[in-house]
C-alpha positions in Angstrom: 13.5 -19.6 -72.1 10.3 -19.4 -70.1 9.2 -21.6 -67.3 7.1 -23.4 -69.3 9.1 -24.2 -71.7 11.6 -26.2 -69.9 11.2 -29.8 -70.0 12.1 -33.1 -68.6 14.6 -35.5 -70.5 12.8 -38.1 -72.7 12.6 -41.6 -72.2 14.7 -41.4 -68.8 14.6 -45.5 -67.8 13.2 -46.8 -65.0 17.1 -47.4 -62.9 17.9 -43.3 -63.9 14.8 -42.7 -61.7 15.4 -45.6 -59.2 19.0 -44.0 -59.2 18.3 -40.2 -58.2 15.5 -40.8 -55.8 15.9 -40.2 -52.4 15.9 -43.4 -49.6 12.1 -41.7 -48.3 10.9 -43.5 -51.3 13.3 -46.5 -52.8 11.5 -48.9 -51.1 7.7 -48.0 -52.7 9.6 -47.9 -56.2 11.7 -51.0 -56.0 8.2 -52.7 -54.8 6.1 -50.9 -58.3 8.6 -52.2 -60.3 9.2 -56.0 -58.8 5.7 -56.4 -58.7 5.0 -55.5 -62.3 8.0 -57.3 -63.8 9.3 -54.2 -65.2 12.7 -54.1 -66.7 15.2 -51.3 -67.1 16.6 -49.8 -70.8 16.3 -46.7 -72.7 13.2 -45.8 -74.2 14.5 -46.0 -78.2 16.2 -49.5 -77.0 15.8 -52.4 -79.6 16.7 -55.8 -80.4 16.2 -58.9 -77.5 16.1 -57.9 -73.9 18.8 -59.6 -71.1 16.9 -62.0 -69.3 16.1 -60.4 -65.6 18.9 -61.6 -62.6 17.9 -64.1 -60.5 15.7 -62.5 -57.3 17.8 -61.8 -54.4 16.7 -61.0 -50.7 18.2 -58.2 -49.8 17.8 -55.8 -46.5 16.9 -52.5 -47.2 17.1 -49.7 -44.7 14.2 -48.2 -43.3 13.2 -45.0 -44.7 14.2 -41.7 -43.5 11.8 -38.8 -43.0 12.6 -36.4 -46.4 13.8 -32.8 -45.7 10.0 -30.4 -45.6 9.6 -28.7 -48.5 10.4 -24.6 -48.7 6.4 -24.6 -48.9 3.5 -26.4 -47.3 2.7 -29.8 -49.1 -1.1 -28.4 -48.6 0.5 -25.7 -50.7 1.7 -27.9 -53.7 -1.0 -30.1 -53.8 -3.8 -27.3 -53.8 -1.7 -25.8 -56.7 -1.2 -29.0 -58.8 -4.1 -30.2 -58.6 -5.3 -27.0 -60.2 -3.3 -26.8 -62.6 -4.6 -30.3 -63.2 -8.5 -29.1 -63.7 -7.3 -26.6 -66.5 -5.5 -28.9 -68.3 -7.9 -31.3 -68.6 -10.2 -28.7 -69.6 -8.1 -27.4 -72.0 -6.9 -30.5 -73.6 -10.3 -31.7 -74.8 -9.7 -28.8 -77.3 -6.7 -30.1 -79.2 -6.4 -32.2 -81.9 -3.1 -34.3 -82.1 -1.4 -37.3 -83.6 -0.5 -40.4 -81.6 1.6 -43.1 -82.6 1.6 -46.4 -80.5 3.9 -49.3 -80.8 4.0 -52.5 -79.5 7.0 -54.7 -79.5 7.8 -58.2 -78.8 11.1 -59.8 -77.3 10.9 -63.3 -77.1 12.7 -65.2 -74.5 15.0 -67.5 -77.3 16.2 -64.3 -78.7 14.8 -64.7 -81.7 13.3 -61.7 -83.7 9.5 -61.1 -82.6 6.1 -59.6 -84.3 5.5 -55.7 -84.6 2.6 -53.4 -84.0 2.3 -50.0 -85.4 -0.8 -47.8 -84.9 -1.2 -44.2 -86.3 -4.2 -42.3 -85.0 -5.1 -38.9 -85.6 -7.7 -36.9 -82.4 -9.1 -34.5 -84.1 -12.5 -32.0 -82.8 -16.0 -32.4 -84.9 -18.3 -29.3 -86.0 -20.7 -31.0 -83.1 -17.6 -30.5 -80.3 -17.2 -33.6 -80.0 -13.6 -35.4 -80.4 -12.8 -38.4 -82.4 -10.3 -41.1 -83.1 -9.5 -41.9 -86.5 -6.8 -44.8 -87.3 -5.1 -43.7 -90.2 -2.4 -46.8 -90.2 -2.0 -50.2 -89.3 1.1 -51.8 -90.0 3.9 -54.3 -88.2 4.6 -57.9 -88.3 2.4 -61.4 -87.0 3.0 -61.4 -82.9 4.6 -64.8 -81.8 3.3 -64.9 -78.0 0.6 -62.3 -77.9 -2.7 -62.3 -78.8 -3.1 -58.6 -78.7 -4.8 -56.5 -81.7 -4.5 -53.5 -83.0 -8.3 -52.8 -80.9 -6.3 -53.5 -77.9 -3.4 -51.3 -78.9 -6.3 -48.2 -79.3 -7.7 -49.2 -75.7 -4.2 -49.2 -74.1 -3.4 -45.9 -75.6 -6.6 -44.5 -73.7 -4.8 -44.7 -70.3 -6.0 -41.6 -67.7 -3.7 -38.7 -68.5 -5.3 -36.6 -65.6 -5.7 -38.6 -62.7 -5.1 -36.0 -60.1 -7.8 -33.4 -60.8 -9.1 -31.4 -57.6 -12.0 -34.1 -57.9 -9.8 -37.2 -57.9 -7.9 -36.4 -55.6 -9.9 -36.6 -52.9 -9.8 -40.1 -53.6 -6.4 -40.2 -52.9 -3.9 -40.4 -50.1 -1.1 -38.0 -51.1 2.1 -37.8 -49.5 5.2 -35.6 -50.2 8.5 -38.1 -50.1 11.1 -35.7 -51.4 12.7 -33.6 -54.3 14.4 -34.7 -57.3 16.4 -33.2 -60.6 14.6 -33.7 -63.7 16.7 -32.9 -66.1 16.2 -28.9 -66.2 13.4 -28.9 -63.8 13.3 -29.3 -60.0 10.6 -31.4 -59.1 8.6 -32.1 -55.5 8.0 -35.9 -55.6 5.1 -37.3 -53.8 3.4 -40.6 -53.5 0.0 -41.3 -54.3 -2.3 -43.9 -53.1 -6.7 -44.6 -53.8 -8.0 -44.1 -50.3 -10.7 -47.3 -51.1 -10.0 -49.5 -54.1 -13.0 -49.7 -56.6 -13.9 -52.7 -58.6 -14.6 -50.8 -62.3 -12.4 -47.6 -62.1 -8.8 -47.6 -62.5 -7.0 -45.3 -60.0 -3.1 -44.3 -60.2 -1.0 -46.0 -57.5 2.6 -44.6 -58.1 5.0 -41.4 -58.2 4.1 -38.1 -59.4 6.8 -35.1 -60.3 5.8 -31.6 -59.6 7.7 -28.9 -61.4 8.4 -26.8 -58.3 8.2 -23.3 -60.9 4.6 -24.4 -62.9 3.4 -26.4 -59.9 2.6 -28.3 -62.5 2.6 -32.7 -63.0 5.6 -33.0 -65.3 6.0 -36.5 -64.7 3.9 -40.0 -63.6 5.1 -43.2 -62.6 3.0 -45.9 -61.4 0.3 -48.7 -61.8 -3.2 -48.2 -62.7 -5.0 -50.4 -60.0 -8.5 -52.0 -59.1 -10.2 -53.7 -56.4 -9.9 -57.0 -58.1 -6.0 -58.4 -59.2 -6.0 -59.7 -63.0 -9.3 -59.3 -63.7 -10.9 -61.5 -66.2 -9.8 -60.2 -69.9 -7.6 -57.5 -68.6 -4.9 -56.0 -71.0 -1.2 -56.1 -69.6 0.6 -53.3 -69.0 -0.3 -51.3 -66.0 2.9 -49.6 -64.6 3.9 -46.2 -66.7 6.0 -44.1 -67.2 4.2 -41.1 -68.0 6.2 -37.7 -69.4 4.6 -34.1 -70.5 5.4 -31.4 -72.2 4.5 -28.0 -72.2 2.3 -26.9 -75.0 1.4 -23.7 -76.3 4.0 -22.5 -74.0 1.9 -22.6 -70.7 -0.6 -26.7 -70.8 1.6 -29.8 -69.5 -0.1 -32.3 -71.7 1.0 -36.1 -71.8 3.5 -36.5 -74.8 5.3 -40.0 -73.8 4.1 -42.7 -72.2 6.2 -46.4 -71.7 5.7 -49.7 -70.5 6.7 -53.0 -70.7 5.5 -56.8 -69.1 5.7 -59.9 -69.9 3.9 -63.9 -71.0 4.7 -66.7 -70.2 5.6 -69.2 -72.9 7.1 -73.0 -73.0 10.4 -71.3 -74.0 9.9 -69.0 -70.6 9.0 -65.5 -70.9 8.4 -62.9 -73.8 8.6 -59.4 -73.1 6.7 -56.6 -74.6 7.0 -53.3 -74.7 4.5 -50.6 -75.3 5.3 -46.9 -76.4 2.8 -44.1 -77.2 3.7 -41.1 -78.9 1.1 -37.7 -78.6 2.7 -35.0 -81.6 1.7 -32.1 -83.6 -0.6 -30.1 -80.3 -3.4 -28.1 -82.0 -6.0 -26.1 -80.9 -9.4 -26.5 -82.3 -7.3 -29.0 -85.3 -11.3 -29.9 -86.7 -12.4 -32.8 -88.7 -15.4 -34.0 -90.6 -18.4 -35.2 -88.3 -18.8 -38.8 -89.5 -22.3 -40.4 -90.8 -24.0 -42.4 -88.2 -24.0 -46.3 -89.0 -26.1 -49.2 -88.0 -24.2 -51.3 -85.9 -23.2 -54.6 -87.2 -21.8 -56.6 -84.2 -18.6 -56.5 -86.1 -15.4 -54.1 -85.5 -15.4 -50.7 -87.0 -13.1 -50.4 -90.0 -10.2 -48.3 -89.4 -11.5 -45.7 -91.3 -14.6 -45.1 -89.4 -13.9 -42.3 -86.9 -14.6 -43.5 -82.9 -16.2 -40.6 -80.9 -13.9 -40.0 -77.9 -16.6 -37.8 -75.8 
């Protein structure tokens, strides 16, 4: 097996990474996840989700300085973050199928609505990429008003955040190491420098395979200047997992989330999980004819240019 062909477990929950992480860094996670109402469970769990204990103050000790890493952090990050640049470079030349699902858990137990989305990201004769929805199914939502449009924006989260470019933007600071299944990863924290009012920046956890020096693994909120913005989607903490493609491209194959609205009953919870399959280079499509717009919603058919 090759170095790039090791990869980490799927769908590890948010307490199996709370769990192994060393006390440099608890307190910033416990903080991610109170703050975005995140519960713990597998990935593939289904069926109602245990209501959340009841908050409890507890004192947590101060964190330790973690152990320096056998290379310079400048090292790592200088390597990662180039890694990062080809990546994102070579990603805009694969096709792939995605999958997103969103899933409902009201508070009363009963059963709720369904989203499915199937897209296919596919390369045009012009080099340009497009979207093309090529199924809509599920059940009516109870407590959400989200649509299958919302479902398409959500799944567009930023899959490189940490190019050499955007990290400058970035304090980035090395917290410790921890086992990812078959990897060993260097853990570091990442924060914007300045918050900005229209771009999303990551504020989180990422996992550096410490073989590839490659991001293997991202955990944490996408953040702005301004909390809740008017017509903002939910979900903003993920859980972000890669695999390696092609046997050497770490490209975002999982990503998770889950919040929660508030109803009379009390809260629903919903949970949102995005599958990238089928990796292919150069995978082409037809270019589609350009349409006068209408004001209206493109029809699922109607490829969306991506670039």
């Amino acid at each position: 097996m090759t170095e790039c062909q090791r990869s980490p477990k799927r769908g590890s929950s948010i307490q199996e990474t709370v769990t192994h992480m060393s006390s440099g860094f608890l307190l910033f996670t416990i903080a991610l996840v109170l703050a975005a109402g995140t519960p713990t469970g597998h990935a593939q769990q289904s069926g109602p989700i245990s209501a959340p204990p009841d908050k409890e103050v507890r004192r947590i000790p101060a964190a330790s300085t973690p152990p320096a890493p056998p290379i310079p952090v400048s090292d790592i990050i200088r390597q990662f973050t180039a890694r990062e640049d080809e990546f994102s470079r070579e990603h805009l030349r694969y096709g792939f199928h995605r999958t997103v699902r969103l899933q409902e858990f009201p508070a009363d137990g009963s059963q709720g609505g369904e989203l499915n989305l199937d897209e296919e990201i596919y390369l045009g004769a012009n080099g340009r990429r497009y979207e093309k929805v090529t199924k809509e199914a599920g059940t009516e939502l109870k407590n959400s008003q989200l649509t299958f449009q919302d479902l398409k924006e959500l799944a567009r989260i930023a899959f490189f955040p940490l190019t050499s470019e955007e990290a400058a933007r970035y304090n980035i600071t090395y917290v410790g190491s921890q086992p990812l299944d078959e990897l060993q990863t260097y853990v570091l924290r990442v924060q914007p420098k300045h918050l900005e009012r229209r771009t999303r920046q990551l504020e989180g956890l990422i996992y550096v395979d410490d073989h590839d020096m490659a991001i293997v693994k991202i955990y944490g909120r996408w953040v702005t200047e301004v909390d809740n913005p008017d017509g903002a989607l939910p979900f903003s903490l993920f859980d972000v997992q890669r695999e390696p493609v092609d046997g050497k491209y770490w490209f975002p194959d999982y990503a998770r989330s889950e919040d929660v609205v508030a109803v009379k009953e009390g809260q629903t919870r919903l949970r949102l999980t995005i599958h990238m399959t089928g990796f292919k280079a150069g995978a082409t499509g037809p270019v589609p004819a350009p349409t006068k717009p209408t004001g209206n919603e493109a029809p699922p058919s109607t490829p969306t240019p991506l670039n």
